[in-house]
N, C-alpha and C positions, 0 to 999 in steps of 0.2 A: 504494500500500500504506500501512494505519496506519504510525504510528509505533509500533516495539516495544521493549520495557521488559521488567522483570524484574521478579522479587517473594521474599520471604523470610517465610515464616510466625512468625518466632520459633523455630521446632526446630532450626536448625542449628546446630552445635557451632560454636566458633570458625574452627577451622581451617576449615571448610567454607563457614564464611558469607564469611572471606577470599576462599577460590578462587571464590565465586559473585563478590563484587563487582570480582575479576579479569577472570570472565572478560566480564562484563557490560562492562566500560567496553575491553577490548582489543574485544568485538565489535561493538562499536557501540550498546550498548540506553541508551536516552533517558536513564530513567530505575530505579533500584530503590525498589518499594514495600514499607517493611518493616513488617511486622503489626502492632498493637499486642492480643497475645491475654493475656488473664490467666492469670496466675502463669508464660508463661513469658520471653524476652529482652527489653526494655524496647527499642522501637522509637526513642526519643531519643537515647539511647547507642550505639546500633548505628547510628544517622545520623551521629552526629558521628565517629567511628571512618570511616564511608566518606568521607567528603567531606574527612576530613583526610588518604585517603588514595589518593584518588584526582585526577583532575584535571577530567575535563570529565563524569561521571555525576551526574545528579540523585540528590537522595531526596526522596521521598514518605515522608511517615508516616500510618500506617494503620489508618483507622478510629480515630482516637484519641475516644473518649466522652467527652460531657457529664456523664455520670452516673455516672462514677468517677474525674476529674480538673475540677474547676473551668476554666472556659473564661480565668479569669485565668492558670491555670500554665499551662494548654494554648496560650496567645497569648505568656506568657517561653519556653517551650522552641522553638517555632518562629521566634520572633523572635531570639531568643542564635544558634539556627545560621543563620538567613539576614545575621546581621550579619555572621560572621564568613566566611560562603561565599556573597556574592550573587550572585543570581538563580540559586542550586541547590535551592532548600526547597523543598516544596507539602506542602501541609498538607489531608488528609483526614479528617473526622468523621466519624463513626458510630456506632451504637445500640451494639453490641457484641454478643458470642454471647448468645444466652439462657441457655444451661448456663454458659459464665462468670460473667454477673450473677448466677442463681442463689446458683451456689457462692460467691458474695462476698458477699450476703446481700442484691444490690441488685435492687429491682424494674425491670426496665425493660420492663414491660409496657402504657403511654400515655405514648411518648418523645418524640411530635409538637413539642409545646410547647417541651420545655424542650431539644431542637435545636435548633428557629425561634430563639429565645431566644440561645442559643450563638454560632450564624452570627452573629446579629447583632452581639454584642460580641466576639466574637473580632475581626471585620470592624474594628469602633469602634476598637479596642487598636492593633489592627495600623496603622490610617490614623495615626499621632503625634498626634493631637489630643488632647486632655483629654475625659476621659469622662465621663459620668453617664448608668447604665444603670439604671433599674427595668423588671426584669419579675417575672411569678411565680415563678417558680427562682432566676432571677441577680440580682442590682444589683451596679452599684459606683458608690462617691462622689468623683466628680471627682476620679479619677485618671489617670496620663498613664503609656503604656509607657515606660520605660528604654531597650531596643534598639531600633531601626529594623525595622518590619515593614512597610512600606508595600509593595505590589507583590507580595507572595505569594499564590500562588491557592489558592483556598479550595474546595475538592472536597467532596462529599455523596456519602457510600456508600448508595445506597439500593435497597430491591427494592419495598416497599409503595407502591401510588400516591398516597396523600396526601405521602410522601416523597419520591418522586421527582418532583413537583408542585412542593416547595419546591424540592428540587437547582435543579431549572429557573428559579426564580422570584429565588432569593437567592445561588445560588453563583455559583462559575466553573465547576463542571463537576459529573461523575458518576461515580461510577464504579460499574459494576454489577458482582455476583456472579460467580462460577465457575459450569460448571456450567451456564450458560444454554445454551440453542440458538439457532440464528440467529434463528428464528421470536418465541422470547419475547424477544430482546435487540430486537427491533422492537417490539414489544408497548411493550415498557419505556421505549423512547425518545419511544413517541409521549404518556407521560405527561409526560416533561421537558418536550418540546416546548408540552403544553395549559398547564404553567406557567411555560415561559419567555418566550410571547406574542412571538416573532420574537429574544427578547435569544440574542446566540453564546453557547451552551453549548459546553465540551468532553465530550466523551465518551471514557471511558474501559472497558475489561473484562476482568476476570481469565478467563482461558482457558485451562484444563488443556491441557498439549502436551507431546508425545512424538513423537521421530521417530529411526527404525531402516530399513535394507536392507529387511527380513523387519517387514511390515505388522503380523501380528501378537504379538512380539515389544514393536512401540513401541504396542501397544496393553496388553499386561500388565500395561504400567508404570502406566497410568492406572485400571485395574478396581477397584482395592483402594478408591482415591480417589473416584472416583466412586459405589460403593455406599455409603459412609458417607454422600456427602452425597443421593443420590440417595431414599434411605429415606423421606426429614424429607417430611409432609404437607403443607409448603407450597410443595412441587417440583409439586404434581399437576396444577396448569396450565401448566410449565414441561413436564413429559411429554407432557401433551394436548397444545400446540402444535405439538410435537416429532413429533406419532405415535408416540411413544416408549409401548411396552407392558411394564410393571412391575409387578410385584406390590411393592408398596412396603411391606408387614406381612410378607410372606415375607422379604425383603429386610431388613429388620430386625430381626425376630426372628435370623438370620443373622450380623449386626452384633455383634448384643448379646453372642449366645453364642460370638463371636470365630470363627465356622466360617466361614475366608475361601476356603474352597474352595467352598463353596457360595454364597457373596455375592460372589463373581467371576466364576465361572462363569455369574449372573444376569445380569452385566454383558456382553452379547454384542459382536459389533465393531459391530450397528446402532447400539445405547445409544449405545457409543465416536462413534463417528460425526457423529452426533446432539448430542452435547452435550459435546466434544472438538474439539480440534487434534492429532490422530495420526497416525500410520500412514509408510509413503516419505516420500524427501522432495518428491518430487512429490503427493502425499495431503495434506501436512500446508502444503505453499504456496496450494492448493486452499481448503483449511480456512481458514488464514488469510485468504487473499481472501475467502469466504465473511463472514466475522467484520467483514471491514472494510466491505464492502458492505451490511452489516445496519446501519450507522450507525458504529460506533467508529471514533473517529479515533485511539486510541491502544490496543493488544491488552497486556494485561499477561500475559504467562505465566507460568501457576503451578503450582504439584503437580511443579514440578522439584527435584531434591536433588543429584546432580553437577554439576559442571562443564563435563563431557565433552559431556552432551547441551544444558546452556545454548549451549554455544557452536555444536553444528551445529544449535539453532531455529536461534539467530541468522545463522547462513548460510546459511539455506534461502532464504530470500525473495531475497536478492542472487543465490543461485545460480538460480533459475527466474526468473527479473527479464528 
């Protein structure tokens, strides 16, 4: 079986994001990957908060952009918490939502470049040596990091294949979307692979999971989540792989006009199925094995908000083991 991990969007209240990184590290999960979404909890602070208050849980930061933090802050903030908690950090890049940059006024519509760019001197900063980077986005002039980052891995959140081309070529790993099905999470890896040309990639993937007695009960929980993301036109080879049949404009219009009775009820248990971790707990160890078999060496589960059900994923696989 993967390794399994947790994940935190940004939306949890305190108290909640608390009992999540409880119950994570009493059940065993590797790691928590915490978001980095704009405008809402700043995935740095909420890294250092767990790893000061935990003992043996990683964090992951998430999807942290080029295009809205400088790859010099981006290489102090993950370098200040792996000084002070080695070998706990990883450090994950990414484009960012399109409706966030939007709304923040930033283009991120030809992000290739100035990732490639990123990777690079993030990579440079982190090795302690003295720098000097020109590229087209970034430079810096022969300067040298402050804290020790040497050794922390450098993750690529990617879905487009010229990006997941570089994951393979320049990081330590990948991590791919929520929301995939087994089918396209192969798809996806075999682009890592055309750019990794034999080098070990990790592989990682966000995978909505739910698990309840009553199949469809721990599928409820995921419907609402999955029609939001299911909608977006660049799911439609993500469907087609899937045999997944959706009307993704009915489906959205649905979204838009907040009628979740109707954009749930689109969501049937195949969709579920298909592009989920749900159902018993025998359904949802099934799933998971599914997930690991497709390539992931690490499952990150996501679209969770208690604690109650963080802890029976995390039981599921030990108990059908």
């Amino acid at each position: 079986m993967s390794e399994l991990s947790i994940s935190s969007d940004g939306r949890d209240d305190p108290a909640a994001f608390r009992a999540k990184v409880a119950a994570g590290e009493a059940g065993g999960a590797d790691t928590i990957w915490i978001a980095n979404h704009l405008f809402l909890r700043d995935p740095a602070v909420l890294g250092a908060l767990t790893l000061s208050q935990t003992q043996r849980l990683k964090v992951a930061l998430m999807a942290i952009s080029p295009l809205t933090q400088h790859p010099v802050q981006i290489a102090m903030a993950v370098a200040t918490l792996a000084e002070q908690f080695p070998g706990r950090v990883k450090l994950c890049l990414g484009v960012g939502a399109p409706a966030d940059l939007a709304a923040a006024g930033i283009d991120g519509a030809k992000p290739l470049r100035a990732m490639r760019e990123a990777l690079q001197l993030v990579r440079a900063l982190l090795s302690g040596e003295t720098v000097t980077f020109q590229g087209e986005t970034f430079r810096v002039d022969h300067r040298r990091l402050a804290p020790l980052g040497a050794g922390i891995p450098i993750v690529l959140a990617a879905s487009g294949p010229q990006m997941l081309e570089l994951a393979g070529a320049e990081a330590d790993g990948v991590l791919i979307s929520a929301g995939a099905s087994v089918p396209f999470v192969q798809q996806t890896l075999k682009s890592v692979a055309r750019g990794a040309k034999g080098r070990n990639i990790k592989t990682s993937g966000l995978v909505y999971a739910s698990v309840d007695d009553d199949a469809t009960r721990a599928n409820d929980r995921v419907r609402r989540i999955l029609a939001i993301l299911l909608r977006g036109a660049h799911h439609r080879a993500n469907l087609d792989l899937a045999g997944s049949v959706l009307d993704q404009a009915a489906l959205n219009a649905a979204v838009i006009a907040e009628d979740w009775a109707t954009a749930e009820a689109m969501i049937g248990d195949d969709i579920v199925a298909r592009h989920a971790a749900s159902g018993t707990p025998e359904l949802l160890h099934r799933r998971l094995a599914d997930y690991h078999a497709s390539g992931l060496d690490e499952i990150v589960i996501a679209g969770v908000r208690g604690c109650a059900q963080i802890e029976a994923i995390l039981k599921t696989p030990r108990r059908n083991a």
